[in-house]
N, C-alpha and C positions, 0 to 999 in steps of 0.2 A: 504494500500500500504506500511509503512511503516512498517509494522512487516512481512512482504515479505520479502521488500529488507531491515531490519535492517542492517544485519552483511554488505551488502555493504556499508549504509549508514554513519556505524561508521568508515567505512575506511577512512580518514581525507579528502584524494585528492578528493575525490568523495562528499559526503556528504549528507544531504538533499535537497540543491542545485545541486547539480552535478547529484542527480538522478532524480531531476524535469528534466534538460538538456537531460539524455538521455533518458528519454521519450517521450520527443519533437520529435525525431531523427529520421533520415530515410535512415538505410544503405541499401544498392545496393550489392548484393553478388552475383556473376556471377561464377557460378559450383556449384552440388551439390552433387559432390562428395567425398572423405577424407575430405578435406581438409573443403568443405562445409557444409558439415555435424556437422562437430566440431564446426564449426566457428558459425553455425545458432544456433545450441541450447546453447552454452554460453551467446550469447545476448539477445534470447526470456528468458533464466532465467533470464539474467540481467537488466530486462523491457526496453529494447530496444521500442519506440512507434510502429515503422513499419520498415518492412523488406520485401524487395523485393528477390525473389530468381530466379534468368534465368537458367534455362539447357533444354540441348537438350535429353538426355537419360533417358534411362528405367533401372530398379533393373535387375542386374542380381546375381547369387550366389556367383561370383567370388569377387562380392562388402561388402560381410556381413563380410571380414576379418577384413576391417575397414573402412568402413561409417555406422557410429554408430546411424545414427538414424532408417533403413532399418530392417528390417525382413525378413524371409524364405516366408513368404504368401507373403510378396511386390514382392520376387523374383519368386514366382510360377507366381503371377500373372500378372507378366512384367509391372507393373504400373510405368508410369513415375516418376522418382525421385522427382521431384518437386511438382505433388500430391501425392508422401510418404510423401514428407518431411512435407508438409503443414500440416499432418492430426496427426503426431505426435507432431511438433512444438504447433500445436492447444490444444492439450491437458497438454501440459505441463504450458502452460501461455496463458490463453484466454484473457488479456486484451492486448496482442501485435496484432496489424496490420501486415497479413502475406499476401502477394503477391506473387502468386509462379504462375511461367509462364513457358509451355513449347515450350523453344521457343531457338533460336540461338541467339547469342550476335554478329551482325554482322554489317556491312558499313549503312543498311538498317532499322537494330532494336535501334542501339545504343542510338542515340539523346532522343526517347520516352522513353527507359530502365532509364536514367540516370535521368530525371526531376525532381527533387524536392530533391535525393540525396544528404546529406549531406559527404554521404564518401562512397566511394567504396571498396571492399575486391575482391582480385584476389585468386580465387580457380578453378582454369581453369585447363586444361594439356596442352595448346600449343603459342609457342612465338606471332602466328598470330594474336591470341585475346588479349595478353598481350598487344601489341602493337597499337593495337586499344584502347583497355580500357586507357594506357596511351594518346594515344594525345585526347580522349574525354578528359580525366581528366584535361590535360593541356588547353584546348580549353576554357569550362565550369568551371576549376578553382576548382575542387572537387580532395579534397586529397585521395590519394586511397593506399594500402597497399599490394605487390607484394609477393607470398607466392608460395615456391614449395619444392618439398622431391620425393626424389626414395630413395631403401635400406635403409641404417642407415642413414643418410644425408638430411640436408635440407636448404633452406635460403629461409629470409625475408628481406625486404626493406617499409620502407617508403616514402611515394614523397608526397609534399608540393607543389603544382605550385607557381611555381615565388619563389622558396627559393633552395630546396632543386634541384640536378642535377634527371633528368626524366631518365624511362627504355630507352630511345633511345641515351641518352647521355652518361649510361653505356655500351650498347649493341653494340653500331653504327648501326648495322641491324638484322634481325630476325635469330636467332644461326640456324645451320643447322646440323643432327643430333648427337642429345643431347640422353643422358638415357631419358628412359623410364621403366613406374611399368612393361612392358612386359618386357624390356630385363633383368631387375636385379632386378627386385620384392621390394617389400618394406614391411616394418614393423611399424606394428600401431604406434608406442610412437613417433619417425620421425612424425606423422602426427600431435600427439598430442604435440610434442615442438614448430612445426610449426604456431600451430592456436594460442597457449600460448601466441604467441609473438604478432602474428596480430589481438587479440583480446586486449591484453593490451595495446598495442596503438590506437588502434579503444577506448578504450574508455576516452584515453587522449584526440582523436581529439576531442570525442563526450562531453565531458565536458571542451573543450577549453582549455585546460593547454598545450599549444601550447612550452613552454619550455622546459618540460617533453619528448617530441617526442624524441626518437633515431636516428640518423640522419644517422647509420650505416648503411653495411649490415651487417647481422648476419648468419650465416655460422656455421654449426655444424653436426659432426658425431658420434653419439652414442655409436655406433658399435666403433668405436677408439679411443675414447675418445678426442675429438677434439672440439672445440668451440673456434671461430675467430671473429671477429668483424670489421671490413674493410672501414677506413674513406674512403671515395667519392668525398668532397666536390670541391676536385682536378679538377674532371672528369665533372663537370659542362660544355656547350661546347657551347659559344657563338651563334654560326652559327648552333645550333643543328635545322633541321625543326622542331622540334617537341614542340619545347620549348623554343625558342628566341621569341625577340617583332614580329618580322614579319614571325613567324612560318606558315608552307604551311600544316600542320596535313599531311601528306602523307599518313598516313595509315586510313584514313577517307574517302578518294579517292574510290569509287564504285569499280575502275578498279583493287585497290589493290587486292580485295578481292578473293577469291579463291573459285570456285563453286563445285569443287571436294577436299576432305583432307582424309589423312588415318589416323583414330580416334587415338589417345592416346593410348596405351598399351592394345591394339587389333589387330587382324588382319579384320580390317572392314574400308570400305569405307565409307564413306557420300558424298551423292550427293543432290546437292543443286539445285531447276531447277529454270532457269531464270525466272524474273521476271514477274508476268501475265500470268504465268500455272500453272492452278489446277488441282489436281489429283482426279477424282469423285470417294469416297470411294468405295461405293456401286457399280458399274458399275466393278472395279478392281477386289472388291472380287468377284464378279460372273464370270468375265472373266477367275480368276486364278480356281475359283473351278472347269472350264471345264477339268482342267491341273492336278490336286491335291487332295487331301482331306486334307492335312497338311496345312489349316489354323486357325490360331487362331486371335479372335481380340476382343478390348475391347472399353472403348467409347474413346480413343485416341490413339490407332495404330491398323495396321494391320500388322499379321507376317503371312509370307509363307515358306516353302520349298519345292525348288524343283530339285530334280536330286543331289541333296550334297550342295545346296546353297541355304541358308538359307537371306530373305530380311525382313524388316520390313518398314512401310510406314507409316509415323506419318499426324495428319492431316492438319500439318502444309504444307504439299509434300514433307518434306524431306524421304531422304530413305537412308538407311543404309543397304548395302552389305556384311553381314559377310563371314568369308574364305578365304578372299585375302584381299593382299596388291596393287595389280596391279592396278592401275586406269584404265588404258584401257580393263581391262576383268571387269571390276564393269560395266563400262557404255556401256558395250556391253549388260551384262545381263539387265544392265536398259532399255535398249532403247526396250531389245527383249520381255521382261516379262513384265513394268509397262507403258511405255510408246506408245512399238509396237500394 
């Protein structure tokens, strides 16, 4: 192990103690997208013990610009991200514990995703899950590290419960349209300053040098040459729900939760179906092959098209509507194709 990780070990902050610590460790990384991608093979090099990985998507080619741990076969073969990720992750460093789940990070999943969690890393694309990820983190008391980039641009944060001010006490509530990689595209190295930052304070928390944390946001444009740094500690907010002593977690609340979303920098819905419906794989695809011949599927989804509408059916029952942004023509086509 140690002629592994020598050249970390000689780095003073860290040490041969400090990487016994991060072997112990068990970060929680929720996206496996840019941002996750990056973020997961820095720690599996840097013997991370275990690493859990949540996403709900599949490779597609538009992702090989930069989520760097994917291939052209991941994307032929629409394999879910979180078994790409695993099976590279795996080769790179067998002695890490790799947990890769295809699965949502939701009201429903969170409590079980987070258990034994020493730190969380947000690689997500939307404020709904941030904001969940936050009050679990506040609730449970796990320091987690908020992370995002469209175009040249990007910012991270750190949160400490009970020190530092929480995403809800900078935010007040969930922003409402914000950029996105669909309307203004982005550029790999934005991805790579991003993870830079939430990997080197991931591994302050992970070996305890608790003085070391940045307490900032960190805010930077490539592309303009801009880099800001934004004390907070102002914005701390007594009465915040999410993060005072008698905090109500509001975004924990089942009802918060949203059973239809239009995905991140797509034009694709996901529809979520209420709890205690399942989708009989088998029985679906023979239903659609009366309709089609344009299916394809693998041992975790199933994709069809039909008529210019393109759905895929994971076997968790979510389903994803590519083509539109409308929620009410998504769950028209749902009710009429997967559920009718």
């Amino acid at each position: 192990m140690h002629e592994r990780y020598s050249r970390q070990i000689r780095f003073t902050k860290i040490g041969s103690a400090g990487q016994g610590m991060i072997r112990r460790k068990h970060v929680l990384l929720i996206g496996a997208g840019a941002l996750g991608t990056s973020c997961a093979e820095m720690l599996v090099r840097a013997g991370i013990g275990k690493l859990t990985i949540i996403d709900r998507d599949y490779v597609e080619w538009s992702n090989l610009q930069r989520q760097q741990l994917y291939t052209e076969t991941d994307a032929e073969d629409q394999l879910p991200k979180a078994v790409a990720a695993k099976a590279r992750l795996s080769d790179l460093n067998r002695e890490v514990k790799i947990d890769a789940r295809i699965e949502e990070t939701n009201t429903m999943t969170i409590e079980e995703q987070i258990q034994d969690a020493d730190l969380i890393i947000d690689a997500t694309d939307n404020f709904e899950t941030r904001m969940l990820i936050n009050d679990a983190a506040q609730k449970w008391k796990i320091p987690w590290i908020y992370g995002a980039c469209t175009g040249s641009h990007g910012l991270t944060y750190t949160i400490l419960p009970g020190d530092t001010p929480c995403l809800a006490c900078l935010l007040g509530k969930i922003p409402s349209g914000s950029e996105t990689c669909d309307t203004v595209g982005i550029i790999s190295p934005a991805v790579q300053m991003v993870t830079a930052y939430q990997v080197a304070e991931s591994f302050k928390i992970l070996v305890e040098d608790f003085q070391a944390i940045r307490k900032q946001v960190i805010y930077f444009d490539l592309w303009n040459n801009q880099h800001t740094s934004l004390k907070v500690d102002n914005l701390k907010n007594p009465q915040c729900d999410s993060c005072c002593p008698e905090a109500a977690f509001p975004y924990l609340n089942h009802e918060s939760s949203t059973k239809t979303a239009v995905l991140c920098g797509r034009d694709t819905v996901q529809i979520r179906p209420m709890p205690g419906m399942a989708i009989d794989m088998d029985a679906l695809k023979q239903k659609l092959s009366q309709l089609t011949s344009n299916i394809r599927s693998n041992d975790y989804l199933l994709q069809v098209e039909i008529d210019d509408t393109r759905m895929v059916v994971f076997k968790d029952n979510r389903v994803l509507i590519h083509g539109t942004k409308d929620i009410n023509k998504a769950k028209t086509l749902y009710n009429r194709y997967i559920t009718g």
